[in-house]
C-alpha positions in Angstrom: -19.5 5.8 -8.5 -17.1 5.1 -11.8 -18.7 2.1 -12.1 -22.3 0.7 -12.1 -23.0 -3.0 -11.2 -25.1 -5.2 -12.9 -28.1 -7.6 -11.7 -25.5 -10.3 -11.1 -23.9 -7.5 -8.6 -26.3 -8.0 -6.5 -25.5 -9.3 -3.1 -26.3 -9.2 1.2 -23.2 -8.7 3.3 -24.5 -10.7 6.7 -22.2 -8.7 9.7 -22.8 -12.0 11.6 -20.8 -13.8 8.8 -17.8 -11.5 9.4 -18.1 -11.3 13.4 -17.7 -14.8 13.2 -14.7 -14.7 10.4 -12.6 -12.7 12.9 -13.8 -13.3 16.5 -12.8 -16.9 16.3 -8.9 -16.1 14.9 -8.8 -14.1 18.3 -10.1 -16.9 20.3 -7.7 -19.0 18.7 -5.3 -16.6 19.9 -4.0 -16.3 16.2 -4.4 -12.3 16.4 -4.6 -10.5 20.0 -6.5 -7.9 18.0 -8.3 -6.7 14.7 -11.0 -4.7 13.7 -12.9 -3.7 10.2 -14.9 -1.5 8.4 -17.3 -2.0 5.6 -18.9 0.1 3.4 -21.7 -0.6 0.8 -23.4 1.8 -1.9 -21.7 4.2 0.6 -23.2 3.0 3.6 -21.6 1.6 6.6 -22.5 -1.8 6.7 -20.1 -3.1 9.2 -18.4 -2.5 11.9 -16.3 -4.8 14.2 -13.7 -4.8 16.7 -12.2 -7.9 18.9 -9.4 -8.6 21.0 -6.7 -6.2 21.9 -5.1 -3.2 20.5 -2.4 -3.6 23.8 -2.6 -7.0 25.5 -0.1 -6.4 28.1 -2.2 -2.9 29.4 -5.6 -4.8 28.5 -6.6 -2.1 26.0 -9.1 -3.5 23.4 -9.1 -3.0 19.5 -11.7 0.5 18.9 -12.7 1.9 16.3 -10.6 4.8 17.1 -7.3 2.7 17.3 -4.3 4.3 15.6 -2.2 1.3 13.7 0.9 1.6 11.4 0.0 1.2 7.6 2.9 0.3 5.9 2.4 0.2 2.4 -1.0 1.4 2.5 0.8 4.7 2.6 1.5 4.0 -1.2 -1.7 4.6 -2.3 -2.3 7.7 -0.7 1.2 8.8 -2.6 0.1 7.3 -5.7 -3.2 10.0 -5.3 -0.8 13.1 -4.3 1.4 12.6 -7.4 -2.1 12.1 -9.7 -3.7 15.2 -8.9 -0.3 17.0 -10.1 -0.7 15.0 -13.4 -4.4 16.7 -13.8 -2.7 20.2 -13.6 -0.8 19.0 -16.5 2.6 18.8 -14.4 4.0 16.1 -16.3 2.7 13.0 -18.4 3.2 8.7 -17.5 5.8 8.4 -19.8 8.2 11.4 -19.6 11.8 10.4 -18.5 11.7 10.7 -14.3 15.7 12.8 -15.2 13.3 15.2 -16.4 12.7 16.2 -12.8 15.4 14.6 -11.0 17.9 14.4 -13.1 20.2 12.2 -10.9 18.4 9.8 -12.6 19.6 10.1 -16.5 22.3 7.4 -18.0 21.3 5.2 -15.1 23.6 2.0 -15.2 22.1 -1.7 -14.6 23.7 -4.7 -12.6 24.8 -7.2 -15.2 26.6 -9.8 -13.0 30.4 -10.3 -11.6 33.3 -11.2 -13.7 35.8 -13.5 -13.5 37.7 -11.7 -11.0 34.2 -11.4 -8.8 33.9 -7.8 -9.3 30.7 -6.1 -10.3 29.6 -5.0 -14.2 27.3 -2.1 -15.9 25.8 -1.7 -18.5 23.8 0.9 -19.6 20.4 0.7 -19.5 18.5 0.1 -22.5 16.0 3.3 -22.1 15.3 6.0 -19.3 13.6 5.2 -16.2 9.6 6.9 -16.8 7.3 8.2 -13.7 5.3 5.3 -15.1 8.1 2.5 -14.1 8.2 4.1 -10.6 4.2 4.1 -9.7 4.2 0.4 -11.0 7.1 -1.1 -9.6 8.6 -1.3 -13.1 11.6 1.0 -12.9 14.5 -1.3 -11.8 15.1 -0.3 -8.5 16.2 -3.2 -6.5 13.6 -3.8 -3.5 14.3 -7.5 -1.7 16.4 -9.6 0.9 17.7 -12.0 -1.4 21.7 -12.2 -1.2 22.6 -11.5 -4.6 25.7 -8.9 -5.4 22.9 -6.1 -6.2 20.8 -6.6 -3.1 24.7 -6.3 -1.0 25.0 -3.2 -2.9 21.6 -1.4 -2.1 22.0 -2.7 1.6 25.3 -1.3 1.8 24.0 2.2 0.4 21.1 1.8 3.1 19.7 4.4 0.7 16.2 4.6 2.7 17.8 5.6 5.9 15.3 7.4 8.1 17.7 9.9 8.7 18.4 10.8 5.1 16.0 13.7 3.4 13.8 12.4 0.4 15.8 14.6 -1.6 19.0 12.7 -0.2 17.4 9.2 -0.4 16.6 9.6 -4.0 20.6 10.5 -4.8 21.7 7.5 -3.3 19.5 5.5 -5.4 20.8 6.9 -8.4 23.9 6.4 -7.5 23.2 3.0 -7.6 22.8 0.3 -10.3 19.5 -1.0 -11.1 18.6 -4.2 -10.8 16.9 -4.7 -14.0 16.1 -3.0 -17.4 13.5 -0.5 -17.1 10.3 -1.6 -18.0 11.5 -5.7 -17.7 10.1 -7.0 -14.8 7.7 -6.2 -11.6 9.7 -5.6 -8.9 8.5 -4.1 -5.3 11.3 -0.6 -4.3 11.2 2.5 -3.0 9.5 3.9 -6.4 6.3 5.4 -3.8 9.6 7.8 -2.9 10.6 8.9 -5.3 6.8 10.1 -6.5 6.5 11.4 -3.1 9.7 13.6 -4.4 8.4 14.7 -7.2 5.5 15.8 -5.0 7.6 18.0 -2.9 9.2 19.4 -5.9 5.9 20.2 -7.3 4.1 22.2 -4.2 7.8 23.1 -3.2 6.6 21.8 1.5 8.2 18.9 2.6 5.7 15.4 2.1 4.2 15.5 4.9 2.3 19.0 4.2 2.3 18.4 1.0 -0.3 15.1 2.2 -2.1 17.6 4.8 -2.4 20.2 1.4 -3.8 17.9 -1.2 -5.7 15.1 1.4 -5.8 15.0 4.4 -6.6 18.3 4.9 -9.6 18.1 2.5 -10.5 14.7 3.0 -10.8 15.5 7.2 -8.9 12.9 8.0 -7.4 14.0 11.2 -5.6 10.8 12.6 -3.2 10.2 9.5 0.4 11.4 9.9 3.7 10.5 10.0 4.2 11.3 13.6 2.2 10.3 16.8 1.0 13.0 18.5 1.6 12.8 22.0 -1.6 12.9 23.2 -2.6 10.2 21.1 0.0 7.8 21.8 -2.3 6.1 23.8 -4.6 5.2 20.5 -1.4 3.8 19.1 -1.7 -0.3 18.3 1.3 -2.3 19.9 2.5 -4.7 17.0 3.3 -8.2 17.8 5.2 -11.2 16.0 3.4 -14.2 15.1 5.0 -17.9 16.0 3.6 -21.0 15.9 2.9 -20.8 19.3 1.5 -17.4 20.0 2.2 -13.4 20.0 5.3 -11.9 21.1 5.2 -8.3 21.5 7.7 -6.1 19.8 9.5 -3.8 22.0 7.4 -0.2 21.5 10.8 1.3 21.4 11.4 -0.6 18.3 7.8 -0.8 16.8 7.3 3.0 17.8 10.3 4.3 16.9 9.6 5.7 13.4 6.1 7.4 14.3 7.0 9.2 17.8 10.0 11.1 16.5 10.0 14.0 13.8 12.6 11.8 11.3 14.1 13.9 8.2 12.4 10.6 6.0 8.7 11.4 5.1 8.8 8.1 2.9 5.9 7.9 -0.2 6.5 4.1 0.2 5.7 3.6 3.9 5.4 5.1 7.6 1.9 6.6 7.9 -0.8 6.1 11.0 -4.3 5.9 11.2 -7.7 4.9 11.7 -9.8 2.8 10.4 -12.3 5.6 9.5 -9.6 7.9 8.1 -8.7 5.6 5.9 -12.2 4.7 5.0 -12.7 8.3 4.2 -9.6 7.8 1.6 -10.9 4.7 0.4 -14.7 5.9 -0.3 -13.2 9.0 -1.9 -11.6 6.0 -4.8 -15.2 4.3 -4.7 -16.8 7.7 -5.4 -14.6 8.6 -8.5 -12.5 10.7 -6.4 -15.0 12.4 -4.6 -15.7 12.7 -1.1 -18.5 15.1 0.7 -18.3 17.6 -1.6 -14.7 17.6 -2.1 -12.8 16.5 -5.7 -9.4 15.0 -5.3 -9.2 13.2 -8.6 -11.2 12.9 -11.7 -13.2 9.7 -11.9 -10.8 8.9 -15.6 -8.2 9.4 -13.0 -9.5 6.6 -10.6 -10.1 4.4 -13.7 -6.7 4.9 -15.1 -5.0 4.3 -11.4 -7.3 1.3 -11.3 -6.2 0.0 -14.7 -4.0 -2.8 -15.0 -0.6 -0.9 -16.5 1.9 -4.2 -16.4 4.1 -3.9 -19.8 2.6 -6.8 -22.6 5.0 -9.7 -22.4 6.7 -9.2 -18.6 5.9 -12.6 -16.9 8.7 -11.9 -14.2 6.3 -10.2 -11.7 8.3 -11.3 -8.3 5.6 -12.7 -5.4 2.5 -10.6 -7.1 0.7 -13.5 -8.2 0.7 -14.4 -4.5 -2.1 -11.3 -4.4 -4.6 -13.8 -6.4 -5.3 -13.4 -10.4 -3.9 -9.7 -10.7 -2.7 -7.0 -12.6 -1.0 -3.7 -11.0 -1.8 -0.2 -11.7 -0.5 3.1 -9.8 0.3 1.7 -6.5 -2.7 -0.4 -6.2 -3.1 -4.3 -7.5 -5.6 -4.7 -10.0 -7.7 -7.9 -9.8 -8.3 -9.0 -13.7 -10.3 -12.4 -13.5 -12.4 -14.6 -10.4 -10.5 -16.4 -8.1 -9.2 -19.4 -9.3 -9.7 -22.3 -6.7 -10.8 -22.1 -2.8 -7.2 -21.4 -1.9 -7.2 -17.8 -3.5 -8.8 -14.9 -1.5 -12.3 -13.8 -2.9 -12.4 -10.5 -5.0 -14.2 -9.3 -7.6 -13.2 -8.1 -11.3 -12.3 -4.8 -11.2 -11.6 -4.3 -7.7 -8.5 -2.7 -6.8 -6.2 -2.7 -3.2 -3.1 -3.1 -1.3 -2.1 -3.9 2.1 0.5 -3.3 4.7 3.4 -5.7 6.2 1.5 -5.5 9.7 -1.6 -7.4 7.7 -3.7 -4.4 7.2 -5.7 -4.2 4.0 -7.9 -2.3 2.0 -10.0 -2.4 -1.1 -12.7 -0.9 -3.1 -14.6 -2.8 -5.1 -16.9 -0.7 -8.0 -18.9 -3.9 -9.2 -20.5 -4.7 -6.0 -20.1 -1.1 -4.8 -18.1 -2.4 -1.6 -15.3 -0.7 0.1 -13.5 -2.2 2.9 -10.7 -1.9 5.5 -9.0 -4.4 7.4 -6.2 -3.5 10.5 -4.6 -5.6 12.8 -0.6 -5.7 14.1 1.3 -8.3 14.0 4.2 -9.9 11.7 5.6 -11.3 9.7 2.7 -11.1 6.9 0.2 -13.2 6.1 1.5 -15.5 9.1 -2.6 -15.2 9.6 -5.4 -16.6 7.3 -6.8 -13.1 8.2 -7.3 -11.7 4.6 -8.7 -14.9 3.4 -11.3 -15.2 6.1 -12.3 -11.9 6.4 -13.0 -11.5 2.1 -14.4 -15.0 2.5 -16.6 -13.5 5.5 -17.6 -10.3 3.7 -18.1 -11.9 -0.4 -20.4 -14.9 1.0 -23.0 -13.8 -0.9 -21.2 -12.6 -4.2 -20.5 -16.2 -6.4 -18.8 -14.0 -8.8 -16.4 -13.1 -6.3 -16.5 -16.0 -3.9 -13.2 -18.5 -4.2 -15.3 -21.9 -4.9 
């Protein structure tokens, strides 16, 4: 462990407390399923699974059910492109044109003139592999209707068809949105490191994952693509409405992770289980160690863990919806208690992310917890699911507990 907890640590996670947390959102036929692991002082200290992983075939939620992740795949990009940083590859702050140049003299969106067409101007300084594992690099990444979000739309530069090679073009090709380094702004940055990972072990990223984790870390349900045979794991996904669960078509839901597409995207598109990505998660509570195997340095962890947003930026998009946090490399960084009972409990120090299906993960080095959290539905957070279940499983942590 990186880090040791003091008496006040101390704490008794109650598995009833959580069975009850989720079991009664499934009753309530707010989720048809969701299961969770929990791990303390790297002992499994809970397991639960309720409801249904396909309603319409009557398949229930296991422990062996494979689920999309999202942007829990960022994560697991964020610790690819670290270990390359150990061997000295490159350093936070070099300019990302150093290895893809497509990105030098990058111009920035600076509003429509009086005749309603777009201007540039340059940008202020060059775009670092620091901006693009924080979110701080100006890429554009929303749905608002603004002239710059048309433009990126209009580009569709992450395409599933296009290569990462090809995807990262078109985004320099584009304007940013911002000035590097001026705001927090969720993009496709996770690709663009997942690019610099296939430049750096010269496979395409989805070996380059089996390489440098998966591989080592034995976790043999996480890919990009479905294996036949195990399509039958695979979660349906369903979309939450006021009254009830819709099932997405699985042609629709499916489509990305039962074909071979050219996209192997850093930012998104993984599958797994909940104890694969337990594995992944225990390796970050152990200082980047796992059975035996090192995938990080423990410094490593700590500075991934480490709150990296620029002094001064106060335009951080929805992030503060996460509760009273900082962000590091692809993870949120939690930097002070929950401030009233509507914030999800968390402790100091913990880091996480989660996944637009409502999955979530987090490890927690005060308290020594490390948990993971899978359901499938959308759109996100439509659920009290993330409060209920940290609610559930901090009950008997004050220090963490929203009061």
């Amino acid at each position: 462990m990186f880090a040791m907890p003091s008496a006040s640590a101390a704490g008794h996670i109650d598995p009833r407390t959580i069975d009850a947390a989720l079991s009664k959102l499934v009753e309530a036929k707010a989720l048809v399923g969701v299961s969770a692991l929990v791990y303390q002082d790297g002992h499994e200290v809970y397991f639960g699974a309720f409801g249904d992983a396909d309603r319409e075939a009557h398949r229930p939620m296991t422990r062996d059910t494979i689920v999309h992740i999202r942007s829990m795949t960022k994560p697991i990009t964020g610790v690819a492109l670290m270990t390359f940083y150990e061997a000295g590859k490159f350093k936070l702050d070099d300019p990302l044109s150093t290895f893809l140049p497509e990105f030098a003299n990058m111009k920035v969106y600076d509003g429509l003139d009086s005749r309603g067409e777009v201007v540039y101007k340059p940008a202020n300084r060059p775009i670092t592999i620091r901006d693009i594992v924080r979110h701080t690099a100006g890429l554009y990444g929303g749905t608002d209707q603004t002239p710059v979000g048309e433009i990126y739309r209009a580009a569709d530069p992450s395409n599933q068809r296009y290569t990462l090679t090809e995807e990262a073009s078109k985004l320099a090709s584009l304007p940013l949105a911002y000035q590097p380094g001026a705001r927090w702004l969720y993009s496709a940055g996770a690709d663009l490191q997942a690019l610099l990972v296939e430049r750096f072990l010269r496979l395409r990223f989805d070996r380059c994952l089996e390489r440098v984790i998966f591989g080592p870390l034995r976790m043999r349900d996480t890919r990009y693509v479905v294996r036949p045979a195990d399509r039958r794991r695979l979660a349906a996904v369903y979309e939450s409405h006021p009254d009830g669960m819709t099932r997405i078509p699985d042609t629709i839901a499916h489509e990305f992770n039962t074909r071979d597409w050219p996209l192997k995207p850093g930012s998104s598109g993984l599958v797994t289980t909940l104890d694969d990505y337990m594995r992944f998660a225990l390796m970050l509570q152990n200082g980047g160690e796992l059975d035996g195997v090192r995938i990080l340095k423990p410094e490593t962890v700590r500075l991934m863990a480490t709150d990296a947003l620029p002094p001064g930026v106060t335009d951080i998009s929805w992030l503060p919806t996460k509760g009273q946090v900082g962000f590091g490399i692809d993870f949120a960084v939690r930097l002070r208690p929950p401030a009233d009972a509507t914030e999800n409990s968390g402790a100091v120090g913990e880091f996480f992310w989660d996944g637009a299906e409502d999955t979530l993960f987090w490890v927690d080095p005060r308290h020594k917890i490390t948990a993971v959290l899978f359901t499938q539905y959308v759109p996100f957070g439509n659920v009290p699911l993330h409060k209920a279940f940290r609610d559930a499983v901090y009950d008997d942590f004050p220090d963490a507990l929203a009061k």
